[in-house]
Each structure stands twice: as structure tokens, then as C-alpha cells.
N, C-alpha and C positions, 0 to 999 in steps of 0.2 A: 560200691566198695565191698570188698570181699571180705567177710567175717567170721571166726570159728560159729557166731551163732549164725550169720546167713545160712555158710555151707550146711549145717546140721539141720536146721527148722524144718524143709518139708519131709525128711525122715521121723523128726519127732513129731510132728502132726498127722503122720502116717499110724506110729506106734499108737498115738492115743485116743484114735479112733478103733483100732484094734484090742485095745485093753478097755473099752470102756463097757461096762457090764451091760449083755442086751436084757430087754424083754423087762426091764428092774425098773423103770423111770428115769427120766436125765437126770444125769448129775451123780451117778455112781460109776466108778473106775475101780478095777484089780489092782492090784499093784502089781501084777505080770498077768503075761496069756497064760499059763496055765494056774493061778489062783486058786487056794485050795474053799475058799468061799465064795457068793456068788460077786462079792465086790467086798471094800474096806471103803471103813469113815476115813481113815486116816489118810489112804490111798486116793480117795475123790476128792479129801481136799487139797493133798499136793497136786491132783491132775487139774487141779482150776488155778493152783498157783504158777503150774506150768504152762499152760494158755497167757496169762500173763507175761511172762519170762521170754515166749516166743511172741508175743504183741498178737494173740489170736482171741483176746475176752470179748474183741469189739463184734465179732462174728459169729458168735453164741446169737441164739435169733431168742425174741426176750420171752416167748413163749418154756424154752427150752431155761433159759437164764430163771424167771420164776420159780419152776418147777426144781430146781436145783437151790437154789434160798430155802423152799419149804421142804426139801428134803434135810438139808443141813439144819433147820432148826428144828426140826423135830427130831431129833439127836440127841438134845441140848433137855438135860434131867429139870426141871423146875423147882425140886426141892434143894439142890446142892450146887446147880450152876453148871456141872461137868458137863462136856458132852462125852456121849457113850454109845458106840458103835453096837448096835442093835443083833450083830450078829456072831460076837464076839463073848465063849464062855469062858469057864473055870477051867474047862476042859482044854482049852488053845492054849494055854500058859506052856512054855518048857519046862520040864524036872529043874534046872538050875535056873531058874527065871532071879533077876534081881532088884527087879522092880515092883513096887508093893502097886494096888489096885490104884491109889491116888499118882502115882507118879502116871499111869497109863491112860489112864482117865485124864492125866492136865496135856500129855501128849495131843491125845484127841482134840485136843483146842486151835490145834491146826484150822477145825471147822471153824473158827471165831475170824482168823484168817483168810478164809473161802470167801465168807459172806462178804464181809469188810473190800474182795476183791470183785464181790458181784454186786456193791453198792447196798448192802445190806449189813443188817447188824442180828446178833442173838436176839432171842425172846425174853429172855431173865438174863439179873448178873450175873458175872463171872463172879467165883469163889473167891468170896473175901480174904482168906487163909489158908496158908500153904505151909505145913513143914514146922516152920519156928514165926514165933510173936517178937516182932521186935522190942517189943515193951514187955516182954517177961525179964523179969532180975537176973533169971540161971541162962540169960542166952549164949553167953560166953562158954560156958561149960555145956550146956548143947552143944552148938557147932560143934567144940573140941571134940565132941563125943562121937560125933561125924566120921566114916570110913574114907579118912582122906588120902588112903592110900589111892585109891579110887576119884581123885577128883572132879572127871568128870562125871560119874552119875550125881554127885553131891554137891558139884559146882552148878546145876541146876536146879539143887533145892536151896541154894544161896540166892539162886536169881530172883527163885519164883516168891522166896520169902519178901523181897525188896519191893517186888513189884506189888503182892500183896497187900503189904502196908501204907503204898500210896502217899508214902510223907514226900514232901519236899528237899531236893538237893541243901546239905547243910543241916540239915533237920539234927541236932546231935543223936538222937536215936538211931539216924542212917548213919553217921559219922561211926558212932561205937558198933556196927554192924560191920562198920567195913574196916575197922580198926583191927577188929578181932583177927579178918583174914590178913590186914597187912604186917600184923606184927608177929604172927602166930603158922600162916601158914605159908604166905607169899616169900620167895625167894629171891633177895634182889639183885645175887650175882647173875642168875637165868632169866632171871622176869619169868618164872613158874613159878603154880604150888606144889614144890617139891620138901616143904619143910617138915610134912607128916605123916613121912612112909610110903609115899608113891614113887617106885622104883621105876618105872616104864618111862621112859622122854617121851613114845607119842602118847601116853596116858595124860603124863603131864601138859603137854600143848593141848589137849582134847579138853582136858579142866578149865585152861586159861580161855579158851574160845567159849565156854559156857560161862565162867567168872565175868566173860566183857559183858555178857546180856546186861550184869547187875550192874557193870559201871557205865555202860551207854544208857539207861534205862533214868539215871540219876544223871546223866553228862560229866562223871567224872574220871580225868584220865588216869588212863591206866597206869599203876606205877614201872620203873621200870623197861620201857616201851623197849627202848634200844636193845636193851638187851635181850628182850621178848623177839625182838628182831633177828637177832643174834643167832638164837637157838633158833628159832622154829624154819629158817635158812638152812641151819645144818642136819633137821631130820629130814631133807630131800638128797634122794639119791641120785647118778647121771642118767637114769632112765627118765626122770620127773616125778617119780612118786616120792612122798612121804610118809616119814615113816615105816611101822608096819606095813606089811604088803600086803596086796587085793582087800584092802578096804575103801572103800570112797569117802568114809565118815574123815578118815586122818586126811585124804586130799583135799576133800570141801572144808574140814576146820584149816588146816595150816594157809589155803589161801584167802579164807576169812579174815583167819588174824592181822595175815602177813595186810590184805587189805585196810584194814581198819586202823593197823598203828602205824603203817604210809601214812593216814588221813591225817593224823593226830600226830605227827610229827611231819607235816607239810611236805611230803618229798624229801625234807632234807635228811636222810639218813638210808644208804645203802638202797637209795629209790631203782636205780639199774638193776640190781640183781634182783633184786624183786618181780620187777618188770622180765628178766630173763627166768624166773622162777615160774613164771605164769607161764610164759609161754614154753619150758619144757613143759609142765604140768600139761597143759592143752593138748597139745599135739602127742602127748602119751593118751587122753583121753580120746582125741579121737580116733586112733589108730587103735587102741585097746580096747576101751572101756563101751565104745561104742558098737554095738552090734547090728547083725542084720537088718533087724526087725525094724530099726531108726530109733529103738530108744538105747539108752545107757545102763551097761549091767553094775550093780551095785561093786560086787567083787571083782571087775575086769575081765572077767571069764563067764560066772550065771549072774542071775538074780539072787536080790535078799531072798533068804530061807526063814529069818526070824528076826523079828523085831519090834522092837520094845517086850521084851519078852513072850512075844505073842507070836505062835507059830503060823507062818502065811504061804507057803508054798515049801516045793522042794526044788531044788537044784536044775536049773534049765540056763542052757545059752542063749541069753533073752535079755531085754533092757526090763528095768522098772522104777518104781516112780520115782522111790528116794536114788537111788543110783542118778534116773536122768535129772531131776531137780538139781542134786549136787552138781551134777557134771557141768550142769547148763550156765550154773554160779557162776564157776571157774570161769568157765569159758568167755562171760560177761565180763569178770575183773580184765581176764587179761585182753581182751574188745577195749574193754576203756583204758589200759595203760597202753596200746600200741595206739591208739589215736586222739591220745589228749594231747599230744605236742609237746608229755613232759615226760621225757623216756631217760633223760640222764641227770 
């Protein structure tokens, strides 16, 4: 059977044998061919989650698969838990960078994810505390304090607090956590958080996609779902993008979302367009997004130039990782809605 991820796989197994950093040890990948260092933490551990994605982790030979564990855990700081990309200074930040050192440092936990995908785990805990304590009296007034114009960099410090804390779905501690966003910042005519100055629609859908970590993370549904449906439907345009244009971040979130609140509202709501949402999205991906090279360029045209505020390359017509990782998602969602046998 012929699949957007068939068709694509031996181009992307091509590309990531091509970006994968020589003469450095297995287990380090660029995040494009021309890389402005000799590899990324970040970038090796999406390239093992993309082995994954295309079913090629079983073919790492375990000599190679080791040496790629003990790279990734030696990454991983022992006094704080972070892992922190060894190659990575002060000096790689962009002048507008918006991300403080701890938001790039929990990014890097990608590597917590590598390992978990090569049957391994960290060498120390993951950082107990992120952001906000759900047990401080002022957390209310924190969050508010929160640039929620911007919900998605800050709907990720919502996450990573919840996860954090490790309480129990119901926990009233979690409950007043997420009381705060629902009555304060949640919008339930849009199913966004558009109630605190974030003017941007794909800002806003970019928020609610980092918002769901915290309420999948505790199994609580999303309020709103429908209408979450609603909008995030009409920031696609008839090409298949959404959103803003030449980002893949606004394509991989909006068919995230649009995935997950199908799941949580069983098909029954607007499940066809959905299904026809994916597949213009796809077939713009791979007619666009996908490059020579076999991998997928972030912006439709190059590679990322900067990310997470950290500067990685400059401007080439080339796939890379986050570009192909997001695309490959997509391209998954919409594989499984044309052959589950529940398309309308």
C-alpha cells in the first residue's frame, strides 16, 4: 500500500545519512548539511526520533545504538538534571533571543526522548522544577504575570510546571492550576488563549498545542474542543498551509491539534474535513516542503536558520531535522486517517 510516509522514507534515510556528523562518534546529526557546528544535541536527538518515525531504529547495529546512549547521556548535567549541548555558547544566542537559558536547556530534553527511543534512560533525574510551584500561594498572580500575548512560548512553561509537580489528575493543586488558565486566560467562544492580549490566530492555535501537553499529561479534556476545531480548520488556507506562511512549526501544531481533539471527541465532530485538512496539508508538504536532498526544509523553501534562540545555520535549500520531523507527523496523521476506514 502506497503511503505519503512510504513514498518519502528512502529520501529521508538518504538525507540522514547525509547530515549525520562524520569523524564525531555515532549518534551525532546537523540539523542540515551545511551546519554552522560540527553537530547539535537537539538535532541528534530528533534524528533518532526520526529513525523511529520512518521504522529504521531496528537497523542501528547495537554497537552504533550504545555509543549513541553514552553520547546522549553524557550531555545530561548531574548537578541540575538539564541536558546541555556541549557545543553550544553564550555567543550562538540571537540579539532578540526570547528564551531564557532554562527554557533551552528543558528543550534539550529531546535527549531524554532519544534514549527512551534506544531503550535507554538518563543517568540522573530530570529537573524537579520548572517555572512556577504549584504549591506557592502567589501562583495565580504569577501565571497572570505571564506574557500571554505570546501564548505559546508560555504555554510551555504551563506544561513543564504540571509536569514538574508530579501530582495526580484531580489533585486540587492541579485543578487550581488549571482553573487559573480556564477562567482567566481560555477563550471558550474559540477554544484559544486569546483572553490576554495575544492578537495572532496562529499564535494563538501555537499556545493551545503547547496548553494540550499540560492537559494530556494529567488526561484532562480539553475544554472547548469543538470549537478548538473550529478555528484551527479556518487558519488553513487552499494551498494547505496554515496559518502564517513558510513555517512548519504552525503546519505540525494545527495538525497536532486538529489530531488529538478528533481523538477526544471520537470522530464525531467535523471528522471529514479534518481528514481532507491532512491530506491538502500533505500533499503541499510534499510537493513543497520537501527538498532534493530527501529531507524536509523547515520554511518550505531553506532550512531553520535559528532555533530556540540559538543560532544553527544560515539560509540553504536543504531539508532539516525539525522541518523533516514535523512534516513526517503530518504525514503519519494523515496515513492513519485515509486508512482507518473512518473517513466520514
Amino acid at each position: 500500500m502506497t503511503t505519503y510516509l512510504s513514498e518519502c522514507r528512502p529520501g529521508v534515510q538518504r538525507w540522514l545519512d547525509a547530515v549525520r556528523a562524520p569523524n564525531t562518534g555515532w549518534g551525532r546529526w546537523k540539523y542540515n548539511a551545511h551546519m554552522l557546528r560540527p553537530y547539535g544535541l537537539i538535532s541528534s536527538g530528533i534524528a533518532i526520533l526520526i529513525h523511529k518515525q520512518i521504522g529504521a531504529l531496528a537497523d542501528i547495529p547495537p554497537a552504533q545504538r550504545q555509543e549513541a546512549i553514552e553520547f546522549f547521556q553524557s550531555t545530561q548535567d548531574p548537578q541540575d538534571g538539564y541536558f546541555k549541548d556541549p557545543l553550544v555558547r553564550e555567543t550562538d544566542r540571537v540579539p532578540d533571543a526570547i528564551h531564557s537559558w532554562e527554557d533551552i536547556w528543558g528543550q534539550m530534553g529531546v535527549a531524554a526522548r532519544a534514549l527512551a527511543a534506544l531503550g535507554a534512560a538518563p543517568l540522573y533525574p530530570l529537573p524537579a522544577t520548572s517555572f512556577a510551584d504549584l504549591r506557592s500561594p502567589g501562583i495565580r498572580a504569577e501565571v497572570l504575570r505571564w506574557n500571554w500575548a505570546n501564548p505559546w512560548h508560555v504555554g510551555e512553561r504551563f506544561y513543564r510546571a504540571v509536569a514538574a509537580f508530579r501530582g495526580p489528575a484531580g489533585d486540587p493543586l492541579v485543578e487550581n492550576f488549571f482553573q487559573i488558565y480556564e477562567t482567566e486566560i481560555h477563550d471558550p467562544a474559540t477554544g484559544m488563549p486569546l483572553r490576554r492580549g495575544c492578537q495572532d490566530s496562529s499564535v494563538a492555535m501555537a499556545g493551545l498545542f503547547k496548553m494540550m501537553w499540560a492537559y494530556e499529561h494529567v488526561n484532562r479534556p480539553v475544554p472547548a474542543a469543538r470549537a478548538a476545531v473550529d478555528f484551527t480548520l479556518g487558519l488553513q488556507h487552499a494551498d494547505g498551509e496554515f496559518g502564517f506562511r513558510n513555517n512548519m512549526c504552525i503546519n505540525f501544531d494545527a495538525l497536532w491539534v486538529l489530531y488529538r481533539l478528533d481523538r477526544q471527541l471520537g470522530g464525531a465532530y467535523r471528522h471529514a474535513d479534518i481528514v481532507a485538512a491532512g491530506n491538502r496539508l500533505a500533499e503541499l508538504l510534499m510537493q513543497t516542503y520537501r527538498k532534493a536532498d530527501g529531507g524536509f526544509a523547515f520554511t518550505g523553501t531553506t532550512c531553520w536558520t535559528v532555533h530556540h534562540s540559538i543560532r544553527i545555520s544560515e539560509a540553504y535549500p536543504e531539508g532539516d531535522v525539525v522541518g523533516t520531523n514535523m512534516a513526517l507527523d503530518c504525514l503519519i496523521y494523515a496515513d492513519e486517517w485515509n486508512h482507518s476506514g473512518n473517513d466520514s
